[in-house]
VEXTI-261840 format. One record per atom (N, C-alpha, C): residue number from 0; residue in three letters; atom name; z, x, y. Coordinates in steps of 0.1 Angstrom, whole numbers, plus 5000, padded with zeros to 4 digits. Layout:
VEXTI-261840
NUM ALA CA Z X Y .
...
END
This chain:
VEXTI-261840
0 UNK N 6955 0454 4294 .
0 UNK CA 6955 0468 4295 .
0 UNK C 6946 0474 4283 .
1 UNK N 6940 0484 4287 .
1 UNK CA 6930 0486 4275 .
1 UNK C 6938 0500 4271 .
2 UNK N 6932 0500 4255 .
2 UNK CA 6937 0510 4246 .
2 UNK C 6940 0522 4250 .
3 UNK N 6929 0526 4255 .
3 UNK CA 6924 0541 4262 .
3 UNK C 6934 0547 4276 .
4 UNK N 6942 0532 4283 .
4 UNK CA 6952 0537 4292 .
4 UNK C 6963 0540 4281 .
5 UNK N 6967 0538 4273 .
5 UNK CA 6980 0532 4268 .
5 UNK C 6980 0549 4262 .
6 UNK N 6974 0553 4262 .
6 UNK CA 6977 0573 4253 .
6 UNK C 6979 0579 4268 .
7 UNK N 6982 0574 4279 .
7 UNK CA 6978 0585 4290 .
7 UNK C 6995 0584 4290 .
8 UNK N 7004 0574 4282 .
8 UNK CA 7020 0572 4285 .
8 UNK C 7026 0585 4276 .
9 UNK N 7017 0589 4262 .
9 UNK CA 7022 0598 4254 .
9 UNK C 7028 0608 4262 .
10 UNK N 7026 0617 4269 .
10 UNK CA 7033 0632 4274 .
10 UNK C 7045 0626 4281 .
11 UNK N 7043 0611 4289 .
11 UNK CA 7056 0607 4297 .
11 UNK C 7067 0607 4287 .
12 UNK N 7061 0599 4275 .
12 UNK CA 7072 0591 4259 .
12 UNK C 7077 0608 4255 .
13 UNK N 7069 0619 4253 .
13 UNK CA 7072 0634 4247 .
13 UNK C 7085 0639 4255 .
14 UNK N 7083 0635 4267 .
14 UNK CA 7087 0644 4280 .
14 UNK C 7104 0639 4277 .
15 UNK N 7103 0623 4277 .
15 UNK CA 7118 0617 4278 .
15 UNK C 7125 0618 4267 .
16 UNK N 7115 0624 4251 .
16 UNK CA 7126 0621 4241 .
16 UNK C 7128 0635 4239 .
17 UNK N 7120 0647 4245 .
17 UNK CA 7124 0659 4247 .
17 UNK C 7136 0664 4254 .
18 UNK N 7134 0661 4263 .
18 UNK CA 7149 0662 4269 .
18 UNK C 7164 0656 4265 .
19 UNK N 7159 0642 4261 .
19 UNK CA 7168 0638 4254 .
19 UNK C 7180 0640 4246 .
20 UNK N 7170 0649 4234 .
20 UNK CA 7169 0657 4222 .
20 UNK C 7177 0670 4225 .
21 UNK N 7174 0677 4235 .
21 UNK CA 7176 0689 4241 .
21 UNK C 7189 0687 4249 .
22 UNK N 7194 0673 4253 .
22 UNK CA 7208 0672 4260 .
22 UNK C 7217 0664 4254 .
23 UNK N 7215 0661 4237 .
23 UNK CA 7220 0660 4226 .
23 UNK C 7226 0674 4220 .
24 UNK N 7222 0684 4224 .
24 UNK CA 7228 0696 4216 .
24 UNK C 7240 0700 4222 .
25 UNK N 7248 0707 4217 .
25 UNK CA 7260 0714 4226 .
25 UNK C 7250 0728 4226 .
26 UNK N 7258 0733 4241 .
26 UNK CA 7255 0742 4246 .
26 UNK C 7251 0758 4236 .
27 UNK N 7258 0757 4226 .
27 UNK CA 7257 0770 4213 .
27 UNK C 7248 0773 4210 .
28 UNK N 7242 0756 4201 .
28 UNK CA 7229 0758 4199 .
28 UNK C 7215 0760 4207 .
29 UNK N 7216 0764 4219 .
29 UNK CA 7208 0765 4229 .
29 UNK C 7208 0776 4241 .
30 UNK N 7218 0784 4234 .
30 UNK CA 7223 0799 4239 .
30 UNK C 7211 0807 4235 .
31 UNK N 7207 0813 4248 .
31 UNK CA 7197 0826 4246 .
31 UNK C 7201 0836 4256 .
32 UNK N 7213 0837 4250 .
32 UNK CA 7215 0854 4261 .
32 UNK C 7215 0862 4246 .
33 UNK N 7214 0864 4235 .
33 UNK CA 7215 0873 4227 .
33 UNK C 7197 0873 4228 .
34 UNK N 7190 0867 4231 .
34 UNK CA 7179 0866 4232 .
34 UNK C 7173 0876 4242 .
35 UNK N 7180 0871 4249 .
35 UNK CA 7181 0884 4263 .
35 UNK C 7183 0895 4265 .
36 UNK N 7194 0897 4257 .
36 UNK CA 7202 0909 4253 .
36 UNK C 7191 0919 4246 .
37 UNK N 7185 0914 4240 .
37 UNK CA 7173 0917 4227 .
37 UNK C 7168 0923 4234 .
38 UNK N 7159 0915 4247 .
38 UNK CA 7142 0920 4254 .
38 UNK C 7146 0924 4267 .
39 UNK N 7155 0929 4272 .
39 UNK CA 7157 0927 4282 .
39 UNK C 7171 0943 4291 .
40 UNK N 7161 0948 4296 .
40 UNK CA 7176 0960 4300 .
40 UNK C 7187 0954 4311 .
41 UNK N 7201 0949 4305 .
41 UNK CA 7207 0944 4313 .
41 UNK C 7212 0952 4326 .
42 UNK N 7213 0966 4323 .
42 UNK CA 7218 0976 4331 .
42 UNK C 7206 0978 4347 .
43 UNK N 7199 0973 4341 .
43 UNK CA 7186 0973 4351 .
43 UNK C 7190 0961 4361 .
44 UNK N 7191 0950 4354 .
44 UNK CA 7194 0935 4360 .
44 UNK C 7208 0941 4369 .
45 UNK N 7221 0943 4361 .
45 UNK CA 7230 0946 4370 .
45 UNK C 7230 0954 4385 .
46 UNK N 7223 0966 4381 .
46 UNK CA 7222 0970 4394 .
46 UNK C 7207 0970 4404 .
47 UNK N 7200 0961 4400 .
47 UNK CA 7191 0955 4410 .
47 UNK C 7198 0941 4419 .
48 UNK N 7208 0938 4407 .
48 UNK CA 7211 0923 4414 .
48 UNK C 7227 0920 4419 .
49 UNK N 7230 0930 4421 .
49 UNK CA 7244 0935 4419 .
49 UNK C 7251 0929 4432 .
50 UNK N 7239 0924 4443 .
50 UNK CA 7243 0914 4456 .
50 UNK C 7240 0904 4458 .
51 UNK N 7234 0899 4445 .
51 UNK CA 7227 0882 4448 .
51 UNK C 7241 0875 4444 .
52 UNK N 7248 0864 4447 .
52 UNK CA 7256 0857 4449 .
52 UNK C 7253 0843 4452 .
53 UNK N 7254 0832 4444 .
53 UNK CA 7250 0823 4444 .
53 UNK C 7264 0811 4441 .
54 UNK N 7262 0803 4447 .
54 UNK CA 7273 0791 4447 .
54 UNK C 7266 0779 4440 .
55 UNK N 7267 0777 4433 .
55 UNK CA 7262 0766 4421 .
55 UNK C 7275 0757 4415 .
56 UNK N 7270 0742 4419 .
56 UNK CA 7281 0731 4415 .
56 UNK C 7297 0739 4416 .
57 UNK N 7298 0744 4426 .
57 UNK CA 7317 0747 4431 .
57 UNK C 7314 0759 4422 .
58 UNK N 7310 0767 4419 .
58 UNK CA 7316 0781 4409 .
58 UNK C 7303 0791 4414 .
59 UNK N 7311 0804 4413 .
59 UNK CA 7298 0815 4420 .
59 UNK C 7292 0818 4411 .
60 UNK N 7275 0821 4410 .
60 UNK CA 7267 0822 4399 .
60 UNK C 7260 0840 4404 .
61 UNK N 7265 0846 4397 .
61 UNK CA 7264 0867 4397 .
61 UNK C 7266 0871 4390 .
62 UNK N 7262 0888 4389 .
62 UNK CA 7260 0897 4377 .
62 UNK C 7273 0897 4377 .
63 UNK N 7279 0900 4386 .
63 UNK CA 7300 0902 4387 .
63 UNK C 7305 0892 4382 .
64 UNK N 7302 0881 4385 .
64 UNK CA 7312 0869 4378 .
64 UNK C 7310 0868 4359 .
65 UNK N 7291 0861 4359 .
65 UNK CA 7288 0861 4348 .
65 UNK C 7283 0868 4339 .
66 UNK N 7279 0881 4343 .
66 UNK CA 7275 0894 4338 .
66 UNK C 7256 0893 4336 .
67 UNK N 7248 0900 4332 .
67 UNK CA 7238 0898 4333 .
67 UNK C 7229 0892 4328 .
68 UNK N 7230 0888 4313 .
68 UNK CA 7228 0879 4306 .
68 UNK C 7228 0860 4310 .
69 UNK N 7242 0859 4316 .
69 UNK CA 7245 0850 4319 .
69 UNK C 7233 0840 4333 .
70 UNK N 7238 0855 4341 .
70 UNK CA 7229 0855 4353 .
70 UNK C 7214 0850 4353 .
71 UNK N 7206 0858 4339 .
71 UNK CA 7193 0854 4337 .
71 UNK C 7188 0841 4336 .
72 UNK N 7204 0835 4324 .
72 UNK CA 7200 0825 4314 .
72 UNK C 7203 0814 4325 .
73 UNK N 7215 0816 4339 .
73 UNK CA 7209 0801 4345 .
73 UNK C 7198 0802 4355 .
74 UNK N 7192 0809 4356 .
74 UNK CA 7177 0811 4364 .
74 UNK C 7167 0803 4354 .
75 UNK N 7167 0811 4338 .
75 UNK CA 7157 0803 4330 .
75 UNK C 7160 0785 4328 .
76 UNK N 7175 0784 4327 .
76 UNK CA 7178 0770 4329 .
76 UNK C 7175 0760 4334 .
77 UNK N 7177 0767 4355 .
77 UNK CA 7175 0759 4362 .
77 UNK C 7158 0760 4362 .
78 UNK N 7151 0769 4360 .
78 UNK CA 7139 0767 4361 .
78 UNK C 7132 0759 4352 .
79 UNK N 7138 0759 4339 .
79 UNK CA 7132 0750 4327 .
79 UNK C 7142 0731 4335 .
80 UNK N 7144 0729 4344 .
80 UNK CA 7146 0719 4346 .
80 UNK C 7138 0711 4355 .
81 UNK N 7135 0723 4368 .
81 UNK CA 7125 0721 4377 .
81 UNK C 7109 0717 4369 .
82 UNK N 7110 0726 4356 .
82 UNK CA 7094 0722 4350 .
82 UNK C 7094 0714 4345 .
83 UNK N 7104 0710 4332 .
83 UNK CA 7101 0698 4329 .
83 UNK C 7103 0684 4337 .
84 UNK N 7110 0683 4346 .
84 UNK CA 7108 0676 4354 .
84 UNK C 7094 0669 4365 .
85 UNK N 7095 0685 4364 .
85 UNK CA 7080 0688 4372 .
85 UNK C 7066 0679 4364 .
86 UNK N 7065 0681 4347 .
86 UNK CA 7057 0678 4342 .
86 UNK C 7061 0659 4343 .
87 UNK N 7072 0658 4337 .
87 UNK CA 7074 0643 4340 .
87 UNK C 7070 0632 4351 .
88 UNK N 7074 0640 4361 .
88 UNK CA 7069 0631 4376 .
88 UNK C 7051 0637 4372 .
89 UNK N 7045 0647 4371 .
89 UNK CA 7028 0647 4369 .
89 UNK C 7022 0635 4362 .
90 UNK N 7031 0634 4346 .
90 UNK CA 7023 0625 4342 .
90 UNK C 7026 0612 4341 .
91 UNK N 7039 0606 4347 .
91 UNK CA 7041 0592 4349 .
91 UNK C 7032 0591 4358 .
92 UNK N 7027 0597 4372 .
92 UNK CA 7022 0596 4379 .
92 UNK C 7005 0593 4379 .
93 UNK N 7003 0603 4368 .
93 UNK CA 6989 0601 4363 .
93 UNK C 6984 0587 4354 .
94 UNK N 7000 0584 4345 .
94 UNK CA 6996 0571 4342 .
94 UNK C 6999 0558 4349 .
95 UNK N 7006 0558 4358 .
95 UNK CA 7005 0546 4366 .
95 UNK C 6993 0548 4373 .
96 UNK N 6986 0558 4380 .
96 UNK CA 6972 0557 4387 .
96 UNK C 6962 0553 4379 .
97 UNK N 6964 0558 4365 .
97 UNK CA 6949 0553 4360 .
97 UNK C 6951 0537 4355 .
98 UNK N 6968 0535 4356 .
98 UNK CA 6966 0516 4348 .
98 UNK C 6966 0512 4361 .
99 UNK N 6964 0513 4368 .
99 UNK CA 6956 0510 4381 .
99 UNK C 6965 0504 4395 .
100 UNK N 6970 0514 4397 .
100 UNK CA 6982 0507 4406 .
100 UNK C 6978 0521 4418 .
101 UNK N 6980 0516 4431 .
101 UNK CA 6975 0526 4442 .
101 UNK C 6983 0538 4440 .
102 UNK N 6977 0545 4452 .
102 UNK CA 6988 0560 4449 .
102 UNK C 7000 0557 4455 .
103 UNK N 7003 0554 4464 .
103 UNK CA 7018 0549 4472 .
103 UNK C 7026 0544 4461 .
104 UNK N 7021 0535 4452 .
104 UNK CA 7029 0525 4441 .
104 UNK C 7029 0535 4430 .
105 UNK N 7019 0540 4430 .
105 UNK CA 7026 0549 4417 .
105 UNK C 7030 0562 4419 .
106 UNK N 7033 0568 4432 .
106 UNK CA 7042 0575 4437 .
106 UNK C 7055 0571 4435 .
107 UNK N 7057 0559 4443 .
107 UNK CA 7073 0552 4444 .
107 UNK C 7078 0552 4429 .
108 UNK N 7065 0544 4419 .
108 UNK CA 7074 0541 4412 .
108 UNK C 7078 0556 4397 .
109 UNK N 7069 0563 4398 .
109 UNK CA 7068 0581 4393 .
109 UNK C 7081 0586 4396 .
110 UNK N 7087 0586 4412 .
110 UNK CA 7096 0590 4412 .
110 UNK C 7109 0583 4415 .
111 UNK N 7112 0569 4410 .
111 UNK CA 7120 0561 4402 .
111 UNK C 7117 0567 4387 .
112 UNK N 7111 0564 4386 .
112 UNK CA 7114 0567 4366 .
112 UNK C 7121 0585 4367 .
113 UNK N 7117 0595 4373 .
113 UNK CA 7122 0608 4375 .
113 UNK C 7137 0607 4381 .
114 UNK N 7142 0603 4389 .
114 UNK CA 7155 0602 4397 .
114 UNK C 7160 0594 4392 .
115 UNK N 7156 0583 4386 .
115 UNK CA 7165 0578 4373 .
115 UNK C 7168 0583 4355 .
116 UNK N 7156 0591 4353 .
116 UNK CA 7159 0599 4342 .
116 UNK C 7171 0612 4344 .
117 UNK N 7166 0616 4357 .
117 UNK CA 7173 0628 4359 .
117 UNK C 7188 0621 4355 .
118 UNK N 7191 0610 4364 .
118 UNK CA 7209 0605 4364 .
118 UNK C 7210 0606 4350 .
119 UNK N 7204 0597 4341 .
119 UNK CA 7204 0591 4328 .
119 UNK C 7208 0607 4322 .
120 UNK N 7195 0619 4324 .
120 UNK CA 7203 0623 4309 .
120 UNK C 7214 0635 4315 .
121 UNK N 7217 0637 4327 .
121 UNK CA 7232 0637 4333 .
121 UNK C 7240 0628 4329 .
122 UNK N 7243 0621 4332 .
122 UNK CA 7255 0614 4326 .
122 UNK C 7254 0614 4309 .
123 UNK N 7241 0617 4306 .
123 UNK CA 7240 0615 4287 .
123 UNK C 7251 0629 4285 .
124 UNK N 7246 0636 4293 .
124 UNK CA 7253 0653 4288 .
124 UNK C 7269 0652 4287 .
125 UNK N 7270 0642 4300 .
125 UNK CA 7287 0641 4299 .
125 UNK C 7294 0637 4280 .
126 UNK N 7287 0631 4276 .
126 UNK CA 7289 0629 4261 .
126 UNK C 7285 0635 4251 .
127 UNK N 7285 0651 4256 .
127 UNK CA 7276 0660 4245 .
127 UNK C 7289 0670 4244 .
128 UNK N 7291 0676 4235 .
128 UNK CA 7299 0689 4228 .
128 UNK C 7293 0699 4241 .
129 UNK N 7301 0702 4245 .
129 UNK CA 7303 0715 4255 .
129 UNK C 7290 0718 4264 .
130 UNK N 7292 0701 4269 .
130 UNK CA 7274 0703 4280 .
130 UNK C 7287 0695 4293 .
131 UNK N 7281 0702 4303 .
131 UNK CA 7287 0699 4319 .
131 UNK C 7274 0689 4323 .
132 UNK N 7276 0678 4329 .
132 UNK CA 7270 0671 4337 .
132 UNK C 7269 0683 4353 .
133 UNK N 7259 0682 4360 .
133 UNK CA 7257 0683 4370 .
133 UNK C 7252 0678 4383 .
134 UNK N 7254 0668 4392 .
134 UNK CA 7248 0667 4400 .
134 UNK C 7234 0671 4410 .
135 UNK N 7235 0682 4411 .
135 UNK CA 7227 0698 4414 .
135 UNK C 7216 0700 4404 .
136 UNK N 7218 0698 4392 .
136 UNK CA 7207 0691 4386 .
136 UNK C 7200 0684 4384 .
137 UNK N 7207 0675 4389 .
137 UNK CA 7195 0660 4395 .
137 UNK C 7187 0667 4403 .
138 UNK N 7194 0670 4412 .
138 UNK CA 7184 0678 4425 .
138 UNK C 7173 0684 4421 .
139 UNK N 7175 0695 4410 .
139 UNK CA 7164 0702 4410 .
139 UNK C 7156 0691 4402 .
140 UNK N 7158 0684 4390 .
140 UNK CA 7149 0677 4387 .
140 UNK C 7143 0669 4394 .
141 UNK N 7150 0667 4406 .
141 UNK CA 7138 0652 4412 .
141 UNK C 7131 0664 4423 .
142 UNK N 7137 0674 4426 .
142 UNK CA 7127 0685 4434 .
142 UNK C 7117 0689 4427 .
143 UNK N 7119 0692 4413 .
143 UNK CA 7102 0692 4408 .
143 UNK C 7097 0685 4404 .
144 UNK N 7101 0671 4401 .
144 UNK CA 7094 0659 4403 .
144 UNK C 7090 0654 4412 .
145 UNK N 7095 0656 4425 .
145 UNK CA 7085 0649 4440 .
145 UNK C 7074 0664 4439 .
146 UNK N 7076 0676 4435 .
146 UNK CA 7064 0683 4440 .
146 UNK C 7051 0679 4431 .
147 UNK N 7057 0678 4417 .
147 UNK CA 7044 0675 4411 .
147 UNK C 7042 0655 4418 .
148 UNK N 7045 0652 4422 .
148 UNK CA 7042 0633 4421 .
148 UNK C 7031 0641 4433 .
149 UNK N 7037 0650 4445 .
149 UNK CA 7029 0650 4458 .
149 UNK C 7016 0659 4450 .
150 UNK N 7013 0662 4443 .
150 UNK CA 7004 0673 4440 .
150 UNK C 6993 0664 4432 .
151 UNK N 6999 0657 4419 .
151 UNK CA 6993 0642 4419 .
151 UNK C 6988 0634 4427 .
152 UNK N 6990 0633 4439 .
152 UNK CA 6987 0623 4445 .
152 UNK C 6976 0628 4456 .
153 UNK N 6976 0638 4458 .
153 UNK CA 6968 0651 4464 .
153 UNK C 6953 0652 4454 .
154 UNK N 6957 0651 4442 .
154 UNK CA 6945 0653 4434 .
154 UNK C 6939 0638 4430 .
155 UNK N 6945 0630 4428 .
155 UNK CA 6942 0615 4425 .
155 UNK C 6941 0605 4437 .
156 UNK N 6939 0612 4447 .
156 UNK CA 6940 0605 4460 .
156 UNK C 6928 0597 4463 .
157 UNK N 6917 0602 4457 .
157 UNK CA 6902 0596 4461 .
157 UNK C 6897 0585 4449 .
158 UNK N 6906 0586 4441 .
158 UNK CA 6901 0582 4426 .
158 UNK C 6902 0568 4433 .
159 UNK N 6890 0558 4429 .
159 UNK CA 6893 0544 4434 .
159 UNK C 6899 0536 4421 .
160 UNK N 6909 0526 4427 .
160 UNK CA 6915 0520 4418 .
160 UNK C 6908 0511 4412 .
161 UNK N 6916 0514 4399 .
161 UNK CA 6906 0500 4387 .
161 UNK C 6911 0491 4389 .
162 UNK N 6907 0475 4389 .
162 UNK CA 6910 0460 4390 .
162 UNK C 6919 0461 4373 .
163 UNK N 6930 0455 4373 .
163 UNK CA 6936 0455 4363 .
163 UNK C 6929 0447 4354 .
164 UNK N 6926 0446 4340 .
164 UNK CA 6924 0436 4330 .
164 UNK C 6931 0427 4320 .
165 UNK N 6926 0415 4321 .
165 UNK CA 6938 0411 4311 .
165 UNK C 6930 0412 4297 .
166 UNK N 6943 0407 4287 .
166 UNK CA 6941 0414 4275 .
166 UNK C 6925 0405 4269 .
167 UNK N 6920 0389 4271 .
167 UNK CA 6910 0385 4265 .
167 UNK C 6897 0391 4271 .
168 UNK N 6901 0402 4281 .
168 UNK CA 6886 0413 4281 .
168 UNK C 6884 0423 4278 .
169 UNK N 6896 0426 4270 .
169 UNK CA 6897 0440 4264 .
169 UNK C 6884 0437 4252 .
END
């Protein structure tokens, strides 16, 4: 494998010790509804949203149950899960295609490393200070990891594959 593939793993290596790092914390340290509270007219949120009603992992997710702050922060949650996720499947994806494996193969194998991360740092959370494992978030992370692998694969589809090298032609 030559040098120049071996940096295209960096954003995958950032991606997994980021989250990692980030499902290491208990939930306190990672609280931004005072954040919200700050920029944000909750009185506005309340009664624009005052009938969205959502069922999330067995418990109802609303301005009524969890007030509005609440309500925001698991929108930005789940969405910061879909993205990073999202990013993860892009660039395992990009680096199994360029070390030279077809797109089918480094589809499959993009979204194994994503659907097995997702479990991994789910069950990591079960051993964190006041973090819930979720199921439901596997979901969303391997949902934005198959969109980005299919969007990858969409854009790296024509790229012809390199013949792998071994190391005495590097």
């Amino acid at each position: 494998m030559r040098l120049y593939k071996v940096y295209h793993w960096i954003p995958v290596l950032l991606i997994i010790i980021g989250v990692f790092y980030s499902s290491s914390q208990p939930y306190q340290k990672q609280d931004i509804r005072p954040e919200i509270s700050k920029y944000v007219d909750l009185e506005k949120v309340e009664k624009k949203y005052q009938d969205v009603k959502i069922n999330y992992a067995g418990s109802e997710v609303s301005v009524e149950k969890k007030g509005a702050a609440n309500f925001i922060e698991f929108f930005i949650r789940k969405g910061a899960h879909f993205t990073v996720f999202f990013a993860l499947g892009f660039f395992a994806f990009r680096a199994l295609r360029i070390y030279g494996s077809t797109t089918i193969k480094s589809a499959v194998l993009a979204f194994l490393l994503v659907a097995g991360y997702a479990a991994f740092d789910e069950t990591h959370q079960n051993f964190t200070e006041n973090r819930t494992p979720h199921v439901e978030d596997v979901m969303i992370d391997i949902a934005g990891g198959i969109t980005a692998i299919a969007l990858a694969s969409f854009i790296y589809r024509n790229r012809p594959v390199k013949k792998k090298t071994s190391f005495r032609n590097v």
